[in-house]
C-alpha positions in Angstrom: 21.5 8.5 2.9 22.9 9.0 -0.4 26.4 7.5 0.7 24.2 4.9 2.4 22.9 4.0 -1.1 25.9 4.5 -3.2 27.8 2.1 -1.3 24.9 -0.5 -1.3 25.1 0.3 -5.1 28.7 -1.1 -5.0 28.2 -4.4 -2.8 25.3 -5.5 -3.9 24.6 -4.6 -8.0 28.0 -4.6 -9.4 27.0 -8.1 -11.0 24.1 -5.8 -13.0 27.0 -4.2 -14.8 28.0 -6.7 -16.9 24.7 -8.2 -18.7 24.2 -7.9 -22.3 21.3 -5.5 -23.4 18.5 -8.3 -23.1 19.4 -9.1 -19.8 19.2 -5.0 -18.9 15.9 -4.4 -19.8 13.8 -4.4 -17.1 9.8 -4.5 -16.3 8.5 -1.1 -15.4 6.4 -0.9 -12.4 3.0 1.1 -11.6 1.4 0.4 -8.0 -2.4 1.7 -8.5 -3.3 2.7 -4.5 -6.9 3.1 -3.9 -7.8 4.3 -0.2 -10.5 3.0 1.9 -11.7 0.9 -0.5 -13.2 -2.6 0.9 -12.7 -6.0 -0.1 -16.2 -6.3 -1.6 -16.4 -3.3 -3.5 -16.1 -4.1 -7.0 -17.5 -6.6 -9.1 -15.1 -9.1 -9.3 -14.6 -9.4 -5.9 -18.7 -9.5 -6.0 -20.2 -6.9 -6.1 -23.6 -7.1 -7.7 -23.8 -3.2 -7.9 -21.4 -1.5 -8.3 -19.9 -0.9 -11.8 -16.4 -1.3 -12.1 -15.3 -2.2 -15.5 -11.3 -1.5 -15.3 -10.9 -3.4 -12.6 -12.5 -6.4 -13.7 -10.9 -6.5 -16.6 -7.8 -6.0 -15.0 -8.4 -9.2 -13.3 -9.1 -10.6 -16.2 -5.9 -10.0 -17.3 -3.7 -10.7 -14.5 -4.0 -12.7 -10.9 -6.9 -11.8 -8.8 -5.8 -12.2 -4.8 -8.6 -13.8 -2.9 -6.1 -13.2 0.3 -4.7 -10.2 -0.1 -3.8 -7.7 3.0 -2.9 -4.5 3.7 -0.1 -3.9 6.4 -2.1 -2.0 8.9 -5.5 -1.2 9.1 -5.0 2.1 8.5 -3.4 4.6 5.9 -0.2 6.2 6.8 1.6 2.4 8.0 0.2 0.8 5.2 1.8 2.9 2.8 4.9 3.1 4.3 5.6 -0.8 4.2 4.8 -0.9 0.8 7.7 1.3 0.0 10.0 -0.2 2.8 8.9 -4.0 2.5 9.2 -3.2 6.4 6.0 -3.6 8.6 5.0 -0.1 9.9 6.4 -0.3 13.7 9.7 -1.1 12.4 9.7 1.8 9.9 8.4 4.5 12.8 5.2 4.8 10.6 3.3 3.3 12.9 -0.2 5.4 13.3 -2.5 7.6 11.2 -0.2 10.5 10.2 -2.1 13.6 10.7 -2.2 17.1 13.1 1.4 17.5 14.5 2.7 14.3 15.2 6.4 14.0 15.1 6.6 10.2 13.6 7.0 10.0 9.7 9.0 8.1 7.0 12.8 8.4 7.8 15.3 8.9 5.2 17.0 6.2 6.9 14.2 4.2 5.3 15.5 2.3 1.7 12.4 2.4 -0.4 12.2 0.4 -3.4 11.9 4.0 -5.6 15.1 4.7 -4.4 17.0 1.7 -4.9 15.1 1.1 -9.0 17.3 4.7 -9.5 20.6 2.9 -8.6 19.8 0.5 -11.7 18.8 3.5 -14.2 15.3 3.9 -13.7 13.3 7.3 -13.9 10.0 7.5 -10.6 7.2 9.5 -10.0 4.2 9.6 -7.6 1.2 11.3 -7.9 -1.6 11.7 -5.4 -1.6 11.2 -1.8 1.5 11.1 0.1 0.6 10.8 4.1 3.9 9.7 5.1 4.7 12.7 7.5 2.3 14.8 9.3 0.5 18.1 7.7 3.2 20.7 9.1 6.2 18.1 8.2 4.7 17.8 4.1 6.4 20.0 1.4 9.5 21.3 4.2 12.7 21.1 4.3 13.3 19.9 7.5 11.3 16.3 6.8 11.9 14.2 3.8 9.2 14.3 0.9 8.7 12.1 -1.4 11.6 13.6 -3.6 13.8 12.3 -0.9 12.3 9.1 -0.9 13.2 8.2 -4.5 11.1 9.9 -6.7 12.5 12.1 -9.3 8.8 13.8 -10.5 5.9 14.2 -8.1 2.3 16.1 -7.5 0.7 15.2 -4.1 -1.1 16.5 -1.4 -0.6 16.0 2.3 -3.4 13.4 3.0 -7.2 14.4 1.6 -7.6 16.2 -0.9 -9.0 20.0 0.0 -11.3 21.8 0.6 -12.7 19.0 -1.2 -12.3 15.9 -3.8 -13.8 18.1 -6.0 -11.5 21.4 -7.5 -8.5 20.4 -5.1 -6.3 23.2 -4.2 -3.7 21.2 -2.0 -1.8 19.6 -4.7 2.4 20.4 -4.4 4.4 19.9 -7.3 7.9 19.1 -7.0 8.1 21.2 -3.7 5.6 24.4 -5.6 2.0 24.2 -5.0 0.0 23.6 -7.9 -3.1 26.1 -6.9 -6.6 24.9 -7.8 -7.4 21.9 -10.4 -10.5 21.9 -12.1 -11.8 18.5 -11.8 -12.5 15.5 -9.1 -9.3 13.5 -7.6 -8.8 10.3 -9.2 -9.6 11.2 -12.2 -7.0 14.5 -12.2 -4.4 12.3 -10.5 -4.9 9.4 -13.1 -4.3 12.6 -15.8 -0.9 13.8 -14.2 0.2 9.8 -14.2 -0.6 9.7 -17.9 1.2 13.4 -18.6 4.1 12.3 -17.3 4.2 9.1 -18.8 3.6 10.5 -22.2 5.6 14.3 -21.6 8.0 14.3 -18.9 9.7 11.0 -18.7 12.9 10.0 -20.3 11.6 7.1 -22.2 15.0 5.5 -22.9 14.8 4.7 -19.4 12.7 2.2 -17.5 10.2 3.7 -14.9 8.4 3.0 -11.5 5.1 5.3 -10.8 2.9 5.2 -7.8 -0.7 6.4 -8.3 -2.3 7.2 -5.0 -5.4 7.7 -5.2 -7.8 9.8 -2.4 -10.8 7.7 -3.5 -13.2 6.6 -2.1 -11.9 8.2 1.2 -14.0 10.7 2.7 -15.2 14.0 2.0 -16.7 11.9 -1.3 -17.2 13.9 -4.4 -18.2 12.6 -7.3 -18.0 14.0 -11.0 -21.6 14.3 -12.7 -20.8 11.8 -14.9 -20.9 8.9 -12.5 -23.1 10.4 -9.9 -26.4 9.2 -11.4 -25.3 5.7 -11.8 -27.3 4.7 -8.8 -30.0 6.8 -8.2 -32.1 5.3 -5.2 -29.4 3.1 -3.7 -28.9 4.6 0.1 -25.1 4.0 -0.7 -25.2 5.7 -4.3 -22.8 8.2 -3.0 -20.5 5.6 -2.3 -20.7 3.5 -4.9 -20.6 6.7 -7.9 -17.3 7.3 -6.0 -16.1 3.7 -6.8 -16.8 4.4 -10.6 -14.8 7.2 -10.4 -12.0 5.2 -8.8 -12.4 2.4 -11.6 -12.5 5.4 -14.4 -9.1 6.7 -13.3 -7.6 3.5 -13.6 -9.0 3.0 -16.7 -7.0 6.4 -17.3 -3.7 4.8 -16.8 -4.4 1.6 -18.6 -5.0 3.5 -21.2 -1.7 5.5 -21.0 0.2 2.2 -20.7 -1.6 1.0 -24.2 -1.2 4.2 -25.6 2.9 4.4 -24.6 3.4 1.0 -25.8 4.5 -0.1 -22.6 2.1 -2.5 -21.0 3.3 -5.8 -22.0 6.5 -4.9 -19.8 4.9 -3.7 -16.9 3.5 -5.1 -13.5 0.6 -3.0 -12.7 -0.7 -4.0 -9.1 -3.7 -2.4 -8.1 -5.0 -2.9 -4.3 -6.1 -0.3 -1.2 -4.6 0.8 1.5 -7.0 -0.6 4.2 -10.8 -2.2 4.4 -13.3 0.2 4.3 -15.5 2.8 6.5 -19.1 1.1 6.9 -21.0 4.4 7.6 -19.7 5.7 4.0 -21.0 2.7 2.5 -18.0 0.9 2.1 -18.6 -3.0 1.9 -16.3 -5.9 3.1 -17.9 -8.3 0.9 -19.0 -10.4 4.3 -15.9 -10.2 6.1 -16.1 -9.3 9.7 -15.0 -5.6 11.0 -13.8 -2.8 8.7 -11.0 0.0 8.5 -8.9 0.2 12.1 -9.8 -3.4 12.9 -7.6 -6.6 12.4 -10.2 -8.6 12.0 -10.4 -9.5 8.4 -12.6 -6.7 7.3 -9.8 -3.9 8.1 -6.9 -5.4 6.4 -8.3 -7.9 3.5 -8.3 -5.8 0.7 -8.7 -5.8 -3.1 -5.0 -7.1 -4.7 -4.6 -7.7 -8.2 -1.3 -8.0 -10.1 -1.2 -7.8 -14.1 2.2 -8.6 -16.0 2.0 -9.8 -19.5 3.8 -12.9 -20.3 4.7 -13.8 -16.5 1.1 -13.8 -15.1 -1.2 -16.1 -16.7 -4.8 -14.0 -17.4 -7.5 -15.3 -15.3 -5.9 -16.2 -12.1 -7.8 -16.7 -9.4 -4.9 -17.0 -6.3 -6.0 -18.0 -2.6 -2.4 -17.4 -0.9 -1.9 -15.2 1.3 0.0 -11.7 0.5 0.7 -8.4 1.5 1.5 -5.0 0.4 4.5 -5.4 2.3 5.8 -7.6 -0.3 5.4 -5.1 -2.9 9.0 -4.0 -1.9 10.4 -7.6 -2.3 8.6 -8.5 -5.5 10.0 -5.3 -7.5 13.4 -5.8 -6.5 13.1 -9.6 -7.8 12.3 -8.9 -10.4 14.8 -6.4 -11.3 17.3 -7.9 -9.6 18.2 -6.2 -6.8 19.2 -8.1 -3.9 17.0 -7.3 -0.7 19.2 -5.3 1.9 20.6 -7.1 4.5 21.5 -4.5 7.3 17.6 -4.2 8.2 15.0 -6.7 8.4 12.7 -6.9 5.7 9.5 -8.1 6.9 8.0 -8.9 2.9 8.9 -11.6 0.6 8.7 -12.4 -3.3 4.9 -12.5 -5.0 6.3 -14.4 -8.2 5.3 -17.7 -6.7 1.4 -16.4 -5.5 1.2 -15.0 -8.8 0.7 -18.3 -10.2 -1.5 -19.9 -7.3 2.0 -21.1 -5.7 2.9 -20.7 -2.0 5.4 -18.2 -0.4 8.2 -18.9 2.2 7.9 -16.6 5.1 10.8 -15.6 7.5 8.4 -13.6 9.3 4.8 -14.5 9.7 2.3 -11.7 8.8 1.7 -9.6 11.8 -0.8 -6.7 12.1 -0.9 -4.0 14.7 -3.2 -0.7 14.4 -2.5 2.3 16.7 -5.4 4.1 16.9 -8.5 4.6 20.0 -10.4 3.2 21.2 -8.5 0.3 21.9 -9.9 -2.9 20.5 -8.9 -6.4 18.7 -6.2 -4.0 16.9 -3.1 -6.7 16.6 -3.3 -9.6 14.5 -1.0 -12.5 13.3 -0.9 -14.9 10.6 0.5 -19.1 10.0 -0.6 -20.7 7.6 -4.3 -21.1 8.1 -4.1 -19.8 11.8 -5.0 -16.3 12.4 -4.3 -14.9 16.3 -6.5 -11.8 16.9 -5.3 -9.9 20.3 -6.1 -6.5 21.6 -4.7 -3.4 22.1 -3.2 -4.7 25.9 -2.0 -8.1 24.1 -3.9 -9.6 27.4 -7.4 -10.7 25.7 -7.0 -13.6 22.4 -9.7 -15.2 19.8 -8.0 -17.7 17.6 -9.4 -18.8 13.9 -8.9 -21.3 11.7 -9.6 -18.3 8.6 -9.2 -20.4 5.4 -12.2 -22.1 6.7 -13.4 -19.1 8.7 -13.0 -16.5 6.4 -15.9 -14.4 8.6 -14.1 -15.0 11.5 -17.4 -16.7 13.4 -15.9 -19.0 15.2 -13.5 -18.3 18.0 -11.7 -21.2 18.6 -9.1 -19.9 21.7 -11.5 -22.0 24.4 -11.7 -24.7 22.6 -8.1 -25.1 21.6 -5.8 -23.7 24.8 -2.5 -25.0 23.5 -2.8 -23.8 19.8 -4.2 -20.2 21.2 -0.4 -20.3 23.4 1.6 -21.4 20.4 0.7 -18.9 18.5 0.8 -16.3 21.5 3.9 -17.1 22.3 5.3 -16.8 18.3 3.3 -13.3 18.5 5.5 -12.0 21.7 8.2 -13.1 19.9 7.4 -11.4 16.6 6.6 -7.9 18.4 9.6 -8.3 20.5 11.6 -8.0 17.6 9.2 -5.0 15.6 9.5 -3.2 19.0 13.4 -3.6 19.4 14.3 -2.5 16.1 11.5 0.3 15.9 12.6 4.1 16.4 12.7 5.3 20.2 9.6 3.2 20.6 7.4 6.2 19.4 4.2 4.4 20.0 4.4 4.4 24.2 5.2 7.7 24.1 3.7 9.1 21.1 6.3 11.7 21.2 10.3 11.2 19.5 13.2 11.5 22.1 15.3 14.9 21.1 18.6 14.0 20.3 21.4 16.4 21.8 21.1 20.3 20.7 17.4 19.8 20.9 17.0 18.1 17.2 15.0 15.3 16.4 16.6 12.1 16.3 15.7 10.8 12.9 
């Protein structure tokens, strides 16, 4: 993979090499992950309840996304297409990531970590990996996040364990860390801002993914947040969303405190919608985490980048954490790859209330049982939700329909078939391109001498 990348270095960013020193200097780039957290949870998405200062004021400061999506309704595929711009069948990330499955995130995979080192930047992650199954994290035989581009990183499988409170399942650059003292976000949001202040070469520019575990089950929540909502049947809950808004606080902080905020995109947004029986809120929207109805992939999104993102913007387009990948390399100017398809496009125009151009529409499907309205796609104001068999179909108009109340595929028979038909045609292509078809077997073909073929 490293030729792989080398030559792609060649082909595609030998025009970087002659720009002056202005031109060089390029935006750093910190993706803040929450996971589980709904589209309604937090006052300025409105939330009447529960406290979240840092995020409000990141909005504030930035664009606030109205429309904003995760790729999948649940964890592992989401991430993965935020580091690939590729939606998670195509990537072979396609389900929850847990036990002993065999899928995970090839190192045939070009991540956008990978690809800001070519051009001179320094990475890290810290926090929650998922992108390979327990027995596959911290081997040799799988990649880990050190093979996906980051030079520094302290993660942990999926949850953190035995609890979110004094984790002991936190690896360090392949050496396990032992016991923290502390609650998640808040210790994650502290190894962000050590390495930004201690460990980083700050002549170079950087890229750091914070992945939080909050406010994913088992919930713990440090003492001084727990009392914030005494008497509220969801206080558990929503204490755990305080914490969450504390540790971003942390690495706004950091930012302030290295000098470096006004020359960095910080996005902020969750991985999926939220688990009701938690407490989890969708803010009205109709199902929640492993649906594609609204309510399992609408999720918080707001984008902050001084001088190129007016404060106060309120934007209702559409976007998705799959175009994560393409927005960093735009703006750094790295040319998207062109031997794969890459399934995200370019935020700059959403970021101020403009439209995007989409090659491919946005397409949703969810892997998980018991099979339900677990595909979804997305034109314009037309939103297709199939199930699990592709055989059943509710059509919404959803920039009207936001709830998704009204199921319109009666009613309109020839608009329910277009956009059927451009579905079968989207998933034809995500299967076809997709590694040995994992999902209808749920088990990878051996290659010859018994190996996996990666």
């Amino acid at each position: 993979m490293r030729t792989t990348l080398t030559v792609y270095a060649i082909l595609f960013l030998s025009p970087l090499v002659g720009l002056n020193a202005a031109e060089r200097s390029r935006p750093n780039i910190v993706v803040f992950l929450a996971d589980d957290m709904g589209w309604g949870d937090s006052g300025c998405y409105g939330s009447e309840l529960i406290a979240s200062p840092n995020i409000d004021k990141l909005a504030s400061q930035g664009v606030k996304f109205t429309q904003c999506y995760s790729a999948c309704g649940v964890c592992s595929p989401s991430r993965s297409a935020i580091l690939t711009g590729r939606t998670p069948y195509r990537n072979g990330v396609y389900r929850h990531l847990s036990g002993n499955h065999e899928a995970h995130l090839r190192s045939s995979e070009i991540t956008y970590p990978k690809l800001l080192k070519t051009i001179g930047y320094e990475t890290c992650h810290v926090g929650k990996w998922h992108l390979n199954s327990k027995p596959q994290f911290n081997t040799s035989e799988y990649p880990q996040p050190g093979d996906h581009g980051y030079d520094y990183w302290m993660a942990t499988h999926n949850n953190a364990a035995p609890s979110h409170k004094n984790p002991n399942n936190f690896v360090r650059n392949g050496k396990p860390v032992g016991e923290l003292t502390g609650f998640s976000a808040p210790l994650v949001a502290a190894e962000a801002t050590r390495w930004l202040s201690d460990v980083r070469d700050k002549s170079k520019p950087f890229a750091l993914s914070v992945w939080i575990h909050e406010p994913h089950s088992p919930i713990a929540t440090d003492s001084r947040f727990s009392g914030l909502y005494n008497g509220h049947k969801n206080s558990k809950y929503m204490c755990n969303i305080t914490q969450l808004d504390h540790a971003l606080g942390q690495v706004m902080r950091a930012l302030d405190e290295q000098g470096v905020s006004d020359n960095t995109l910080l996005i902020f947004t969750s991985d999926n919608g939220p688990v009701a029986q938690f407490g989890g809120t969708t803010g009205g929207l109709r199902g929640a985490k492993r649906s594609d109805h609204e309510g399992g992939i609408r999720v918080p999104g707001i984008a902050r980048w001084p001088g190129h993102i007016k404060p106060g913007t309120v934007s209702d387009v559409p976007v998705i954490g799959t175009d994560i990948f393409a927005t960093v390399l735009d703006i750094t100017g790295i040319p998207l790859p062109r031997d794969r398809t890459i399934d995200g496009v370019s935020m700059l125009p959403a970021f101020a209330g403009k439209p995007v151009e989409r090659k491919v529409p946005l397409f949703w499907r969810t892997h998980v049982s018991p099979p339900a309205d677990r595909v979804a796609l997305r034109i314009g104001d037309w939103k297709l939700v199939g199930n699990e068999t592709l055989t059943k179909f509710q059509l919404y108009e959803i920039q009207k329909d936001w709830k998704e109340e009204r199921d319109l595929a009666a009613a309109m028979p020839e608009k329910t078939e277009e956009m059927r038909r451009r579905l079968f045609e989207v998933w034809k292509a995500i299967e076809a391109e997709g590694p040995d078809q994992w999902w209808k077997s749920e088990r990878q073909k051996p290659a010859q001498g018994g190996k996996l073929n990666y």
